[in-house]
C-alpha positions as CSV (number, residue, x, y, z in Angstrom):
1,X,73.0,37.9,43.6
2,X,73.0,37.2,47.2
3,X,77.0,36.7,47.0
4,X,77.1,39.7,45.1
5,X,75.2,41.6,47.9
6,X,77.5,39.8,50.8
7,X,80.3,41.1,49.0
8,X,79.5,44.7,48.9
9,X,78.6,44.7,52.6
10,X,81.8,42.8,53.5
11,X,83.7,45.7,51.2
12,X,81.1,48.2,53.5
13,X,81.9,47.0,56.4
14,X,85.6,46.6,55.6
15,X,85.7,50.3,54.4
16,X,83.7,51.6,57.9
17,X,86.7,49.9,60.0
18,X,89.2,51.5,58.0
19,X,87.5,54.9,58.4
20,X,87.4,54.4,61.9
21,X,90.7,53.8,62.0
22,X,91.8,56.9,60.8
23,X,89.4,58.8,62.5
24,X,90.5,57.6,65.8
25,X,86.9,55.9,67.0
26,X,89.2,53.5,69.1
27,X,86.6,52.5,71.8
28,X,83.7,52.2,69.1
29,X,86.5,49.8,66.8
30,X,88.0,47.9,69.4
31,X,84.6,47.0,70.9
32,X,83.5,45.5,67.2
33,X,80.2,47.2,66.7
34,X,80.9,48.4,63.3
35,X,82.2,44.9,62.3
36,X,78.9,43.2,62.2
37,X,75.6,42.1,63.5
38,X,77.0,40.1,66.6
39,X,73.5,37.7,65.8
40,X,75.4,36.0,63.2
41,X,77.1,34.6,66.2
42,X,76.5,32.7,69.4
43,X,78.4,35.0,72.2
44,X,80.2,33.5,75.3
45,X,81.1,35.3,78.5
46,X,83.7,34.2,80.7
47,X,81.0,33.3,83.3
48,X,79.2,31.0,80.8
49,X,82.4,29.3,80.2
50,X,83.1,29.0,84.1
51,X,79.7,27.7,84.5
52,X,80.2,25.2,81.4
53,X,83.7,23.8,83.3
54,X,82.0,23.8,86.9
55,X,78.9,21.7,85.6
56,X,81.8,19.3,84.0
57,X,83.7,19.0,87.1
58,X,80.6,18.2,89.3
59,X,79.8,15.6,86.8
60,X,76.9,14.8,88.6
61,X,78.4,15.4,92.2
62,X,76.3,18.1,94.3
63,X,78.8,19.1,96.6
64,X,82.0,21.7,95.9
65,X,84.1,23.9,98.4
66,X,86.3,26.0,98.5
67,X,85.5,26.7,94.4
68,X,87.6,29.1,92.5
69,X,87.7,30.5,89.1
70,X,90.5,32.0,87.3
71,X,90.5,34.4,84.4
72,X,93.1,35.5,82.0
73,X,93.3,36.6,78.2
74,X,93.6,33.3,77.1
75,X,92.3,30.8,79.8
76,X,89.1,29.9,82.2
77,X,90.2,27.7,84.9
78,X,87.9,26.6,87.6
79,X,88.7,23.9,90.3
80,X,87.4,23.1,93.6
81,X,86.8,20.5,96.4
82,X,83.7,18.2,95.1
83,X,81.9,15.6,97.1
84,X,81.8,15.0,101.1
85,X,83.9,13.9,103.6
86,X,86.5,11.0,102.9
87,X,85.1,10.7,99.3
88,X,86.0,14.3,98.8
89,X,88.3,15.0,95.8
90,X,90.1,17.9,94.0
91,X,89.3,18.9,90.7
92,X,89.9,21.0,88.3
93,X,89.2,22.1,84.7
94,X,90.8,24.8,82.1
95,X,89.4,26.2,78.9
96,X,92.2,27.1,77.1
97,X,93.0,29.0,73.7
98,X,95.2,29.0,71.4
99,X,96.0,31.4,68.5
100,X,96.1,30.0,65.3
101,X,99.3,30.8,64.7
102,X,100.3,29.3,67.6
103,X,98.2,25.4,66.6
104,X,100.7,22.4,66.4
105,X,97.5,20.0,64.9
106,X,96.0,20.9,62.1
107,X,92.4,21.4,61.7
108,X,90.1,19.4,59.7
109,X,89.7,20.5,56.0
110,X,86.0,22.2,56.5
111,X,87.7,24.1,59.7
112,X,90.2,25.9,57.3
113,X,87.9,26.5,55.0
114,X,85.4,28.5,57.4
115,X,88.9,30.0,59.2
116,X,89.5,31.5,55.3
117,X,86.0,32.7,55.2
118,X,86.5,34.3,58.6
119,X,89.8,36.2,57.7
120,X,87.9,37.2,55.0
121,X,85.5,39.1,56.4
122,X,87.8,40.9,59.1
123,X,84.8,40.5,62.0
124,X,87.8,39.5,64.7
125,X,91.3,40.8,65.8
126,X,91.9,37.0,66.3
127,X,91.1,33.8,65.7
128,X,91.6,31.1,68.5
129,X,91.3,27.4,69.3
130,X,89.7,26.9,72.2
131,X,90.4,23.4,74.2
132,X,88.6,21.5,77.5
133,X,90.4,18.7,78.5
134,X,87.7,15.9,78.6
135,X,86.2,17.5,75.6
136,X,87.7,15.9,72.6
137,X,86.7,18.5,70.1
138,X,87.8,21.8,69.9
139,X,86.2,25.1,69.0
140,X,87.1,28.1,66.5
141,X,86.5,31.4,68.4
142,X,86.9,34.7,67.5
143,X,87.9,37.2,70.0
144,X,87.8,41.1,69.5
145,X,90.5,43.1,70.9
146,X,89.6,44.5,74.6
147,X,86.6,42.8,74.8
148,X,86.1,39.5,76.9
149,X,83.1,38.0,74.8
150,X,84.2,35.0,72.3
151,X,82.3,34.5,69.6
152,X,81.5,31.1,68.7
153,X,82.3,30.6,65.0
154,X,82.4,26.6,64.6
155,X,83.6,23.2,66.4
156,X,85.2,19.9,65.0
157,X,82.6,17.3,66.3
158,X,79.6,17.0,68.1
159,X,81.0,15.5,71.8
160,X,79.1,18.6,73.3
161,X,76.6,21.4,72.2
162,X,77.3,24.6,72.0
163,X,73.8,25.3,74.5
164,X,76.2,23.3,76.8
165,X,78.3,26.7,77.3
166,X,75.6,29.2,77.0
């Protein structure tokens, strides 16, 4: 019954987006609040993500200068000065995704199975794998056109947390 219930909303919901489409609600489409509750998934901003890489560079370390963070579509980069005086190094850390389309490893068996399930319900303009160097696991995200939020869907292993990022 409950499959049978998630199926009609998925047809619901499918059916609203469509409407919308045709009705030209643009702004209320692109920024996903007819596609579903946004509590079915954990939400990362671009500054949680910054935060996440800036704690990782640190690693411990107290001290940065002359910190930046860059931002585009498709990558997080932060880098900076860290420690003091002659000890002082340069460092630097990017989260970076990738569209599926785009992925040249493929993704564990349970991945594509969730990635099918996630097509499926049409919640995201995209699908993307996001990537930290040092982090040996990547995430699935899904990313809603014109909107800088990712949404965290799933991740290979367990080398970090998703609290880590948020």
């Amino acid at each position: 019954m409950k499959e049978i219930l998630e199926g009609c909303k998925n047809s619901q919901v499918n059916e609203q987006v469509k409407l919308l489409d045709e009705l030209g609600f643009n702004s209320v489409k692109e920024a996903g609040i007819s596609r579903f509750n946004e509590k079915q998934y954990t939400m990362i901003s671009p500054q949680k993500i910054a935060d996440f890489l800036k704690r990782r560079i640190l690693r411990g370390d107290k001290n940065i200068s002359n910190y930046e963070v860059q931002y585009d579509k498709k990558r997080i980069l932060v880098a900076g000065y860290v420690g003091r005086g002659l000890k002082q190094a340069y460092r630097s850390l990017a989260w970076v995704e990738t569209p599926i389309s785009e992925v040249e490893e493929a993704p564990p068996l349970n991945i594509l199975q969730i990635m099918k399930k996630q097509i499926g319900l049409n919640h995201f303009d995209e699908l993307t794998i996001a990537t930290v160097r040092e982090v040996s696991d990547p995430f699935l995200i899904g990313r809603i056109k014109n909107n800088p939020t990712r949404f965290f869907i799933a991740q290979w292993g367990d080398d970090i947390q998703i609290d880590d990022l948020i």
